[in-house]
Backbone as CSV, one residue per row, in Angstrom:
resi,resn,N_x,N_y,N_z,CA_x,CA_y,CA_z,C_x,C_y,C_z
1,UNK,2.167,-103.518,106.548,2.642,-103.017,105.266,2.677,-101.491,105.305
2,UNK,3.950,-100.864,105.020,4.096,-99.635,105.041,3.788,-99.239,103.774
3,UNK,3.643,-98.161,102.870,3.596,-97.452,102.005,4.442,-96.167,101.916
4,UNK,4.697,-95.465,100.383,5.013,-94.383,100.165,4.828,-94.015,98.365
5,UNK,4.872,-93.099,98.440,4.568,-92.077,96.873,5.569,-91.514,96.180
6,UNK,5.242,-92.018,95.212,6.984,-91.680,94.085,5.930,-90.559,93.183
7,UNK,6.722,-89.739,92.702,5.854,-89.044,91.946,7.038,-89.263,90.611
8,UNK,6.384,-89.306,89.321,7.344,-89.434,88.126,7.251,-88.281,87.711
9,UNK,8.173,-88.118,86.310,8.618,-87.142,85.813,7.552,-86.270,84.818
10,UNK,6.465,-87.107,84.544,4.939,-86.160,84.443,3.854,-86.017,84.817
11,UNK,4.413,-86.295,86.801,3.534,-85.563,86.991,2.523,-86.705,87.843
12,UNK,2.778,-88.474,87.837,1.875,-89.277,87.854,2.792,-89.710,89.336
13,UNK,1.545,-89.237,90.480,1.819,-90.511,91.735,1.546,-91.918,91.607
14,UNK,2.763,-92.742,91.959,2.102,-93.923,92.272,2.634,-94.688,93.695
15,UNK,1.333,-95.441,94.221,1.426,-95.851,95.217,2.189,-97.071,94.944
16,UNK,3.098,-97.405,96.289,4.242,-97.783,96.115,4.138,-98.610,98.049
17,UNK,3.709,-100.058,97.891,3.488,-100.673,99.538,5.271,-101.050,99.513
18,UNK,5.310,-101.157,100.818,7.037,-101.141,101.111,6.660,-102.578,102.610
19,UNK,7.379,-103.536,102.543,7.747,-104.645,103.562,8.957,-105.142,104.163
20,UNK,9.574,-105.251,104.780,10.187,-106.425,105.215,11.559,-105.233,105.919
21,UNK,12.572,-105.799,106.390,14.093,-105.487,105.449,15.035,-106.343,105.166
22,UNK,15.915,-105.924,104.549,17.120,-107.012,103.989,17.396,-106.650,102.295
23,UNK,17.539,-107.429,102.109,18.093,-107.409,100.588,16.441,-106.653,99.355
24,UNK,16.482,-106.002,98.540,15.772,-105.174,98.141,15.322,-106.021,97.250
25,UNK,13.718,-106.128,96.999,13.090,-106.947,95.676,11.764,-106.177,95.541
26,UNK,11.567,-106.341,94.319,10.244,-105.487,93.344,9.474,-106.236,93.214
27,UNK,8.170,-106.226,93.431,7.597,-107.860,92.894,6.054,-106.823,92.455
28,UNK,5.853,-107.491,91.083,5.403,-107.205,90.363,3.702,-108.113,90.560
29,UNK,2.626,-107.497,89.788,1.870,-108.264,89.761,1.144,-108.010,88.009
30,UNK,0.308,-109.454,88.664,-0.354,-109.715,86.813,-1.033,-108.749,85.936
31,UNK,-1.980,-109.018,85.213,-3.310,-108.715,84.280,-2.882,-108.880,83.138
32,UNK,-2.476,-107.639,82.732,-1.854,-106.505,83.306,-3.743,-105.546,83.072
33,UNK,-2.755,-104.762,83.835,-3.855,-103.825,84.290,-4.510,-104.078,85.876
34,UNK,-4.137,-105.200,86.503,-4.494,-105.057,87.781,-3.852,-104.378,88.774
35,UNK,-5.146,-104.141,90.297,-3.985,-103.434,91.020,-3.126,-104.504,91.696
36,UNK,-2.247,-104.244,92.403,-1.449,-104.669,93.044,-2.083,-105.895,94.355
37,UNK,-2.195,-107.135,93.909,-3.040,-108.264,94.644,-1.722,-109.121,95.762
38,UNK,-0.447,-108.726,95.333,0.204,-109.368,95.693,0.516,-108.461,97.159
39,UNK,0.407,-107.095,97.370,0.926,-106.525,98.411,0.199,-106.840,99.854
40,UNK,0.546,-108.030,100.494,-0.078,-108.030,101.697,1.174,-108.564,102.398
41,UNK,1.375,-108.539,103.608,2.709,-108.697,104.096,2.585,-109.996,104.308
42,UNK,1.675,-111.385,104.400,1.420,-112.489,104.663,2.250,-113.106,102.922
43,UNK,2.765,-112.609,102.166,2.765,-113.040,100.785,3.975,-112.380,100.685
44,UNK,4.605,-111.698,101.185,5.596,-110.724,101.328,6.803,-111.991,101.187
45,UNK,8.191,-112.159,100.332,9.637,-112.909,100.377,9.791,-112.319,102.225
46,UNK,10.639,-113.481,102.682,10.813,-113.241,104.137,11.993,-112.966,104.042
47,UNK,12.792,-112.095,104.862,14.053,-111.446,104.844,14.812,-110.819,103.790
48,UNK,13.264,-109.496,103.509,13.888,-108.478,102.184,13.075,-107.436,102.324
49,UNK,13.567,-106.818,101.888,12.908,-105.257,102.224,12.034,-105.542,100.289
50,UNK,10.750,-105.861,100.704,10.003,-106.311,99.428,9.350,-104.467,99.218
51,UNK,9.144,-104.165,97.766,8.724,-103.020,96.929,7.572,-103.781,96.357
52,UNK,6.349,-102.707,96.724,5.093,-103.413,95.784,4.687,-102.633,94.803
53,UNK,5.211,-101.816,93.997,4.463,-100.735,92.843,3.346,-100.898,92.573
54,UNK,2.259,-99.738,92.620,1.077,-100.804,91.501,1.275,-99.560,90.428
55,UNK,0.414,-100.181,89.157,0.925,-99.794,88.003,0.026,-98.635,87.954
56,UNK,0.905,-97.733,86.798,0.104,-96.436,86.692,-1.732,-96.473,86.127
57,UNK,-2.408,-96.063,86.335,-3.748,-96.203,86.102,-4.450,-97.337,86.649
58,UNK,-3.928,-98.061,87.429,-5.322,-98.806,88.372,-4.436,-98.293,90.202
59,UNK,-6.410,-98.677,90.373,-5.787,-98.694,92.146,-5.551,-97.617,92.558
60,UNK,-4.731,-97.013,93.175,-4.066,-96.238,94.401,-3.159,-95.617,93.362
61,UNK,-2.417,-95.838,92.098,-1.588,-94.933,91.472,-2.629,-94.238,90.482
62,UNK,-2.015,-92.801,90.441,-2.408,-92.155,89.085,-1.998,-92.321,87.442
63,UNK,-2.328,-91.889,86.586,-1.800,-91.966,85.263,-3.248,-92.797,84.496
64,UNK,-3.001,-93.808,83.317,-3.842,-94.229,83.252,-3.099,-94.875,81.869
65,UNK,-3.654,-95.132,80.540,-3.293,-96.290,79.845,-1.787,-96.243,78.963
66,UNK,-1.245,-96.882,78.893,0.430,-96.549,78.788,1.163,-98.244,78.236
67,UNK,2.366,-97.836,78.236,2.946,-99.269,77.610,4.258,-99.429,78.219
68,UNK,4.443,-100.917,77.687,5.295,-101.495,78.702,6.829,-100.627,78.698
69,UNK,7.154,-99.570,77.691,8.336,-98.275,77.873,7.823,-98.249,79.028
70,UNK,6.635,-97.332,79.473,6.514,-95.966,80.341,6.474,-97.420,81.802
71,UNK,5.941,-98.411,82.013,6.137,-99.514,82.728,7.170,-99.709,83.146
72,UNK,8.407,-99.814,82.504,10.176,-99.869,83.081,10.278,-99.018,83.897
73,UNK,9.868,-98.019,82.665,10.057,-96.411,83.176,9.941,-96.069,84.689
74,UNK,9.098,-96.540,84.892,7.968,-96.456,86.012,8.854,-97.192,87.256
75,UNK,9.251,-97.877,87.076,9.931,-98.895,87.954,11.317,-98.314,88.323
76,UNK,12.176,-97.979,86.947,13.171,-96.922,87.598,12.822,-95.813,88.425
77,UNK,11.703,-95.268,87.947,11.260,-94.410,88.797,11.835,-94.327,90.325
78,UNK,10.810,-95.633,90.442,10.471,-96.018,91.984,11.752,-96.811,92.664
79,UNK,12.929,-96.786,91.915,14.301,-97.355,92.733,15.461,-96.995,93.147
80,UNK,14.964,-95.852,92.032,15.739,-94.543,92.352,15.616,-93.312,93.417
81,UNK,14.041,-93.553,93.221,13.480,-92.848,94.853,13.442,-93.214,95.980
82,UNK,13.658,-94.888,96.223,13.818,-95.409,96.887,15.373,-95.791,97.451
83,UNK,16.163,-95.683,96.556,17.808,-95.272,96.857,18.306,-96.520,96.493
84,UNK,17.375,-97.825,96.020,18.161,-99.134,95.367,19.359,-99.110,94.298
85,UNK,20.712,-99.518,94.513,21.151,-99.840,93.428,20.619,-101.028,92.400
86,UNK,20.500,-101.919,93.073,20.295,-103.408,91.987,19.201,-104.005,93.180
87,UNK,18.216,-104.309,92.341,17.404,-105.305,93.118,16.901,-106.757,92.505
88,UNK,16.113,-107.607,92.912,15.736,-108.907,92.444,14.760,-108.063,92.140
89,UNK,13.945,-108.898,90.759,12.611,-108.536,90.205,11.658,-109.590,90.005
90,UNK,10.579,-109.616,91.289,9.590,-110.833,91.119,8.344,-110.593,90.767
91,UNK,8.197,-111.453,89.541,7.066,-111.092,88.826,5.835,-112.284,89.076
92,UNK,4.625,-111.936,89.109,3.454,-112.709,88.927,2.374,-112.423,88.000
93,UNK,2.956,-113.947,86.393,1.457,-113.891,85.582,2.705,-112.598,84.462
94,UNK,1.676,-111.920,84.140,1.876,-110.743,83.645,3.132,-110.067,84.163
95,UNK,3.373,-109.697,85.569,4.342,-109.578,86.093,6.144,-110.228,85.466
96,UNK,6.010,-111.180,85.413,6.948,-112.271,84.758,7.395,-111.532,83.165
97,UNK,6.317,-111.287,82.560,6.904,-111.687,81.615,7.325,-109.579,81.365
98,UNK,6.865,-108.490,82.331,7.665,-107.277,82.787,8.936,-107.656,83.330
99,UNK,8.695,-108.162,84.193,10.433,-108.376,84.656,11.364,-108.516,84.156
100,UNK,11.133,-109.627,82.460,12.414,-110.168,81.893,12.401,-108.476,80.995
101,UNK,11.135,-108.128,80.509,11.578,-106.889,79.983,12.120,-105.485,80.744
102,UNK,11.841,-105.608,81.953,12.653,-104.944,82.931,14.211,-104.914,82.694
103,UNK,14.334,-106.533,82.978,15.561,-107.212,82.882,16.813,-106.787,81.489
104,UNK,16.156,-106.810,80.128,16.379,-106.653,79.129,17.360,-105.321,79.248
105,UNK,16.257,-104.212,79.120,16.306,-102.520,79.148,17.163,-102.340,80.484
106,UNK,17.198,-102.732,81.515,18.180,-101.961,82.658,18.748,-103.138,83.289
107,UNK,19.960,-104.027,82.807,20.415,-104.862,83.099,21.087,-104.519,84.224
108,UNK,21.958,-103.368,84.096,22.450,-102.693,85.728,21.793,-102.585,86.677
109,UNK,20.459,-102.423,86.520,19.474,-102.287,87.899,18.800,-103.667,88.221
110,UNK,19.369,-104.482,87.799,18.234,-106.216,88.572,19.530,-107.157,88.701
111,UNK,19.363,-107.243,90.114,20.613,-108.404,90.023,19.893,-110.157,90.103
112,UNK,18.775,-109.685,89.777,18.058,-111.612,88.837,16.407,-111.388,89.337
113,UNK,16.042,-111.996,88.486,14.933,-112.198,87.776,14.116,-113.404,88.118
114,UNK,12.797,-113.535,89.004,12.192,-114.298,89.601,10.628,-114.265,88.883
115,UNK,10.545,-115.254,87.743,9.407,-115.115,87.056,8.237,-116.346,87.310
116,UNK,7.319,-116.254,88.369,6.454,-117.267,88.332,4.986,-117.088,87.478
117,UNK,4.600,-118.152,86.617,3.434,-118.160,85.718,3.420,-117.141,84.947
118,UNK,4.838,-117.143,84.208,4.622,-116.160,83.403,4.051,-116.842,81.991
119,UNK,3.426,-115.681,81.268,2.603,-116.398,79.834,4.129,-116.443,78.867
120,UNK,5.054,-115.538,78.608,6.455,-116.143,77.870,5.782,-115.095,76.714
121,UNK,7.235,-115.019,76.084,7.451,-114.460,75.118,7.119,-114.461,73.624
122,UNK,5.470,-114.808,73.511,5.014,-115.555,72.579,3.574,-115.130,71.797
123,UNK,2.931,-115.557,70.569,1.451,-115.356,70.791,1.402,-115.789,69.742
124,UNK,0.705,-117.608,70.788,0.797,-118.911,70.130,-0.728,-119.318,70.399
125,UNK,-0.953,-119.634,68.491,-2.656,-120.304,69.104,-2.901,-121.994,69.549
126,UNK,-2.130,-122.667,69.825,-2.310,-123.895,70.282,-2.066,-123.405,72.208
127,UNK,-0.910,-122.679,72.398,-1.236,-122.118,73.852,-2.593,-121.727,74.143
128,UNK,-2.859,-120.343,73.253,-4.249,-120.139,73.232,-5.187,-120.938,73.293
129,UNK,-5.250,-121.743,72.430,-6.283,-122.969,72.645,-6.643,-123.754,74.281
130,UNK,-5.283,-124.150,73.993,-5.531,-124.701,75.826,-5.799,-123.804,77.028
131,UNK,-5.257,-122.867,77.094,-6.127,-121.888,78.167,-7.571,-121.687,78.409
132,UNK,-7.798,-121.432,76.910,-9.428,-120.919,76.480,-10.039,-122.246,76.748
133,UNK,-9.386,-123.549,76.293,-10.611,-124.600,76.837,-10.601,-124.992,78.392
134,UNK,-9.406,-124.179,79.008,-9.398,-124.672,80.984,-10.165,-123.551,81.176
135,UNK,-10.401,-123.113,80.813,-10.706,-121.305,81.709,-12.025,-121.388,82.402
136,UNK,-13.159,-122.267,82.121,-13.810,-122.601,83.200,-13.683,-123.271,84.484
137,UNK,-12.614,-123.762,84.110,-12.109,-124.798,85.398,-11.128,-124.036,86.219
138,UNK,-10.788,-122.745,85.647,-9.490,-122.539,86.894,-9.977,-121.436,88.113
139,UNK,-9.484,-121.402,88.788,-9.778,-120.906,90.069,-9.071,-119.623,90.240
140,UNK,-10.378,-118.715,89.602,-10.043,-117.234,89.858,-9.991,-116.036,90.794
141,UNK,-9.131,-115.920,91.970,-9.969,-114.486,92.441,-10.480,-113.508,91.783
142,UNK,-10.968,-112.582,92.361,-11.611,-111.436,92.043,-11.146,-110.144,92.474
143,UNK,-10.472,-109.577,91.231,-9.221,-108.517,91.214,-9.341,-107.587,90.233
144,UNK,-9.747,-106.464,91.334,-10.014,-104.984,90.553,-8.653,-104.841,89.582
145,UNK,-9.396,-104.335,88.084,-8.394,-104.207,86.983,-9.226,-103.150,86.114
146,UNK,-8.101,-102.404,85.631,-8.708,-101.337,83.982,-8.498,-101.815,82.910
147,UNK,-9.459,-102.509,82.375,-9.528,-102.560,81.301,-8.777,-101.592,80.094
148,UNK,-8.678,-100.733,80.111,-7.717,-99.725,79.254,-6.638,-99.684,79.523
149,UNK,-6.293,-99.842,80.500,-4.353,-100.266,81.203,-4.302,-101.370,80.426
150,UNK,-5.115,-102.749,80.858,-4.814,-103.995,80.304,-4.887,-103.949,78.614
151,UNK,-5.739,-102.624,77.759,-5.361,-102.780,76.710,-4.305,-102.626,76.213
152,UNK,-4.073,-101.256,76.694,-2.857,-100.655,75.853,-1.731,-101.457,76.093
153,UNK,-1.567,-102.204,77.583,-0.392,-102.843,77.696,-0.092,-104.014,76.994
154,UNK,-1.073,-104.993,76.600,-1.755,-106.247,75.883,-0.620,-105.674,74.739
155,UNK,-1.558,-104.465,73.603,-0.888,-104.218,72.728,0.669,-103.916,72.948
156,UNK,1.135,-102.776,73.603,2.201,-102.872,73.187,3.490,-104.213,73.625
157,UNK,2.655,-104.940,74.253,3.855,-106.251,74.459,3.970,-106.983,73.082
158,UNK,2.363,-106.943,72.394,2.904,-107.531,71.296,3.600,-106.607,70.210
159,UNK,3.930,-105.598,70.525,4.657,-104.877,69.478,6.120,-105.054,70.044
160,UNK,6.708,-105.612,71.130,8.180,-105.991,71.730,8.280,-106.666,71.406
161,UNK,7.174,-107.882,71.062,8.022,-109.731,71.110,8.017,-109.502,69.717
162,UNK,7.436,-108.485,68.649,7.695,-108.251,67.308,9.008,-107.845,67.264
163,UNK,9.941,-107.163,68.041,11.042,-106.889,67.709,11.968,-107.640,67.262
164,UNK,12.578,-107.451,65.925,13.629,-108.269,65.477,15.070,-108.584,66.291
165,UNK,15.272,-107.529,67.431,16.791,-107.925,68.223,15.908,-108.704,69.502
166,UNK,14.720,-109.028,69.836,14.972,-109.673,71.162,15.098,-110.554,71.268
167,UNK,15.571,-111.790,70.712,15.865,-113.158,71.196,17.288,-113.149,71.261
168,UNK,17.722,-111.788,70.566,19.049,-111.641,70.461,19.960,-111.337,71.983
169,UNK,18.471,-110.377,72.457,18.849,-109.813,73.825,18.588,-110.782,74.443
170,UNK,18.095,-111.843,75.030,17.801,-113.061,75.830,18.798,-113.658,75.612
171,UNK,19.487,-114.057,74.536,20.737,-114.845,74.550,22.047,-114.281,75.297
172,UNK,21.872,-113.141,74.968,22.975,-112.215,75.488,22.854,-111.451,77.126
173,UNK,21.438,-111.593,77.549,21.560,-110.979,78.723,22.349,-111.713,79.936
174,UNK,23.141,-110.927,80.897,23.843,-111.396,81.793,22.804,-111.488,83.522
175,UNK,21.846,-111.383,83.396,21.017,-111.873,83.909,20.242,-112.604,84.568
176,UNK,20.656,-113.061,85.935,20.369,-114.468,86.519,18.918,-114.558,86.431
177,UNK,17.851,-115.643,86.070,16.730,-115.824,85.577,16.151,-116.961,85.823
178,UNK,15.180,-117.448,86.701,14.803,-118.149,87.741,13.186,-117.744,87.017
179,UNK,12.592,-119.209,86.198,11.283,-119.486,86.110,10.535,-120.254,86.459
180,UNK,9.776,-119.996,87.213,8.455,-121.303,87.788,7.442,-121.516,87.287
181,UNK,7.056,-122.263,87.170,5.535,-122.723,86.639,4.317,-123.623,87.692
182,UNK,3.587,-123.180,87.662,2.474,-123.847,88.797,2.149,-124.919,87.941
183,UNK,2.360,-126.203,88.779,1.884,-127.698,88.143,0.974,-127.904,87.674
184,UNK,-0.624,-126.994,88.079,-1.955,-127.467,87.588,-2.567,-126.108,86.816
185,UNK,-1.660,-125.267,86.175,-2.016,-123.958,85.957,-2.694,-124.371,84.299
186,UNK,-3.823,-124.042,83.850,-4.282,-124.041,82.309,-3.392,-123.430,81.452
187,UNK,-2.223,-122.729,81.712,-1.395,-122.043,80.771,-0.443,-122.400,80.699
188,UNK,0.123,-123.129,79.269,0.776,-124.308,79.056,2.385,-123.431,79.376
189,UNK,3.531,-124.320,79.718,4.932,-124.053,80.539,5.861,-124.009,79.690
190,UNK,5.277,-124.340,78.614,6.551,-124.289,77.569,7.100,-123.461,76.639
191,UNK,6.446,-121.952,77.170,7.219,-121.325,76.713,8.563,-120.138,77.762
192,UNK,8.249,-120.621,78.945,9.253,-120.759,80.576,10.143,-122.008,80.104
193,UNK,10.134,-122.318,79.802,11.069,-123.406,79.423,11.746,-122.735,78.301
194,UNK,11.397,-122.763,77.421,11.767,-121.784,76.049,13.160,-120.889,76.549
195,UNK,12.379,-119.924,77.690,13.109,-119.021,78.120,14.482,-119.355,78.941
196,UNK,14.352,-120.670,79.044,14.970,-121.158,80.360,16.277,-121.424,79.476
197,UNK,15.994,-122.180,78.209,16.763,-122.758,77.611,17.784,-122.133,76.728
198,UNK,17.214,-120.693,76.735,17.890,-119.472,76.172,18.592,-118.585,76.320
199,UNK,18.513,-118.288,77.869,18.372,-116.918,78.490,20.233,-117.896,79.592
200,UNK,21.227,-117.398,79.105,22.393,-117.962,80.142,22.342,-118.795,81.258
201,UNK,21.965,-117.435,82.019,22.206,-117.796,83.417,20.507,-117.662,83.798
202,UNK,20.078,-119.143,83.127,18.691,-119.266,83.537,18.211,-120.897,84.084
203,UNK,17.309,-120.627,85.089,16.949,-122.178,85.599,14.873,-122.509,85.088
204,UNK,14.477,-123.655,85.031,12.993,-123.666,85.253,12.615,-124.603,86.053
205,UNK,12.088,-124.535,86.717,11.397,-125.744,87.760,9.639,-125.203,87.780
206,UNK,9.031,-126.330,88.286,7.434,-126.580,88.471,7.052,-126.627,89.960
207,UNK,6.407,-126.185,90.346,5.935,-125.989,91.388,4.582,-127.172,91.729
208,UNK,4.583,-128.376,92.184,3.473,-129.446,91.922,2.602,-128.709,92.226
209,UNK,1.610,-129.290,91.602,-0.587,-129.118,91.906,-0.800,-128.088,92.801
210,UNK,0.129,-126.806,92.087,-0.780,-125.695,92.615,-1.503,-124.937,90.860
211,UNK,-2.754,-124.354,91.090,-2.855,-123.316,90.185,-2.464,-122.303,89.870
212,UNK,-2.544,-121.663,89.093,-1.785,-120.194,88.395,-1.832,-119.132,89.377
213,UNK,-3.175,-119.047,89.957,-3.015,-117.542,91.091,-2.562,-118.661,92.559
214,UNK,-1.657,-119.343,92.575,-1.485,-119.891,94.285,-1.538,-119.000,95.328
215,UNK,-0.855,-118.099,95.070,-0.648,-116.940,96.037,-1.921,-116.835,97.151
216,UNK,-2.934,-117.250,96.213,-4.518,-116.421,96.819,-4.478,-118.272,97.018
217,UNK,-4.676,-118.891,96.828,-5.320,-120.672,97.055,-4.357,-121.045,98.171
218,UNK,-3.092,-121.154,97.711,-1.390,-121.641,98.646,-0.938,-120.299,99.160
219,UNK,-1.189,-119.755,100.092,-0.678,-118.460,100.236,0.489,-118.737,101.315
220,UNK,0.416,-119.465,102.282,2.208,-120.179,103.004,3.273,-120.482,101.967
221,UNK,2.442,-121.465,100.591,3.040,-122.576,99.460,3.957,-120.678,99.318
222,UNK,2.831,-120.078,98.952,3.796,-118.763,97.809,4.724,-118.231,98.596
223,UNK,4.741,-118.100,99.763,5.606,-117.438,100.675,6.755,-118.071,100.962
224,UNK,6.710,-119.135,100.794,7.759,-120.347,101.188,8.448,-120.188,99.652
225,UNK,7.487,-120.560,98.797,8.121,-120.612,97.136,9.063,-118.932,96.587
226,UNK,8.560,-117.980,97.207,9.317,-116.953,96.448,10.245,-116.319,97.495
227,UNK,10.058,-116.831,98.643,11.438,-116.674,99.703,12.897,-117.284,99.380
228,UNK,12.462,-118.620,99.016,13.490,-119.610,98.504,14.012,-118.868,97.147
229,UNK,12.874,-118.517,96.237,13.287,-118.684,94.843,14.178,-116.802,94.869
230,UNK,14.042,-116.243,95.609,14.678,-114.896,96.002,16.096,-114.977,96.066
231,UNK,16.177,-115.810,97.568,17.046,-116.406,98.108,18.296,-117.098,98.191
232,UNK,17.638,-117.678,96.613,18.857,-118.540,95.810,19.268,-117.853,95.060
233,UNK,19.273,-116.366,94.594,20.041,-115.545,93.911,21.067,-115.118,94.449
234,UNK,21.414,-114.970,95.926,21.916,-114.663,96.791,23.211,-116.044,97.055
235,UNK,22.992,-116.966,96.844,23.926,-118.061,97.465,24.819,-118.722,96.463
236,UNK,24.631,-117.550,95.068,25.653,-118.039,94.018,26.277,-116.923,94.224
């Protein structure tokens, strides 16, 4: 895994792991507020020049608590320094549900949208419910995160899905949009479905009896799963 340093427009480095080559993809990771768990080249889409950002204030980048604006932001940043016109955007967890707002705000810069275990566009207490009663049972790594990243970002997502035009923008985005769901994950799928059923040029499929972090449990399963699910953006 190679690396390099984008510096933004006030001032904030962030570390930025670089893999593969071929066709250009961003792949995002959860918490929010974690660092970057997904950047190891064993987990890496096979035949793409994969981008690992980690987010401003944890890890290896500077900055510190911010919202999902300065988050896009952040991402143009890093694609523009990197010389991408349009790339795929693969998100994990938290990741997922950046991407579609990636997706939203710079429709010219993502040519589709690869969202696995994302939580969806929502903040539902019967979802809630069921998470909170698996959450002893699911199978967590252990992944340095800031708590103050993960706040501020927490909040301002729910001040987006408050917005009165975005379901407007999901209907309307031109956007190819590819959602997965892990078969045995505690965080119920139906609101990836939701999205699926909304969003045009969108598909959902399940991924059998893996859990929510596979990546770290199925780590071939994830490599195989987001190569393909990359892949097939490419063959329409």
């Amino acid at each position: 895994m190679d690396s390099t340093a984008v510096t933004t427009p006030d001032g904030t480095r962030l570390h930025v792991g670089v893999h593969g080559a071929g066709p250009d993809v961003v792949v995002l990771s959860g918490g929010p507020g974690c660092v970057h768990y997904l950047e190891a080249d064993e987990l890496a889409p096979q035949g793409f020049r994969a981008w690992f950002p980690e987010p401003r204030g944890v890890g290896r980048s500077g900055g510190g608590p911010h919202t999902m604006a300065q988050a896009v932001a952040d991402l143009e940043e890093v694609r523009d320094a990197a010389g991408v016109e349009r790339w795929t955007v693969l998100g994990h967890s938290w990741g997922s549900d950046l991407a579609v707002r990636y997706a939203l705000d710079h429709p010219r810069s993502v040519a589709q949208v690869v969202g696995i275990a994302g939580h969806g566009l929502h903040k539902d207490r019967t979802w809630s419910a069921q998470y909170e009663a698996g959450k002893a049972t699911d199978p967590a790594p252990d992944i340095a995160w800031s708590p103050e990243v993960h706040t501020s970002l927490q909040a301002s997502f729910l001040d987006w899905i408050h917005e009165p035009g975005i379901w407007r923008k999901l209907a309307d985005s031109p956007v190819p949009m590819t959602f997965l769901a892990a078969g045995a994950d505690i965080r119920p799928s139906w609101p990836l479905a939701q999205l699926r059923a909304l969003v045009p040029k969108a598909r959902f499929e399940t991924v059998p009896d893996v859990p929510h972090d596979f990546w770290h449990t199925h780590p071939q399963l994830w490599r195989e799963v987001v190569t393909a699910a990359c892949g097939a953006g490419y063959d329409t």
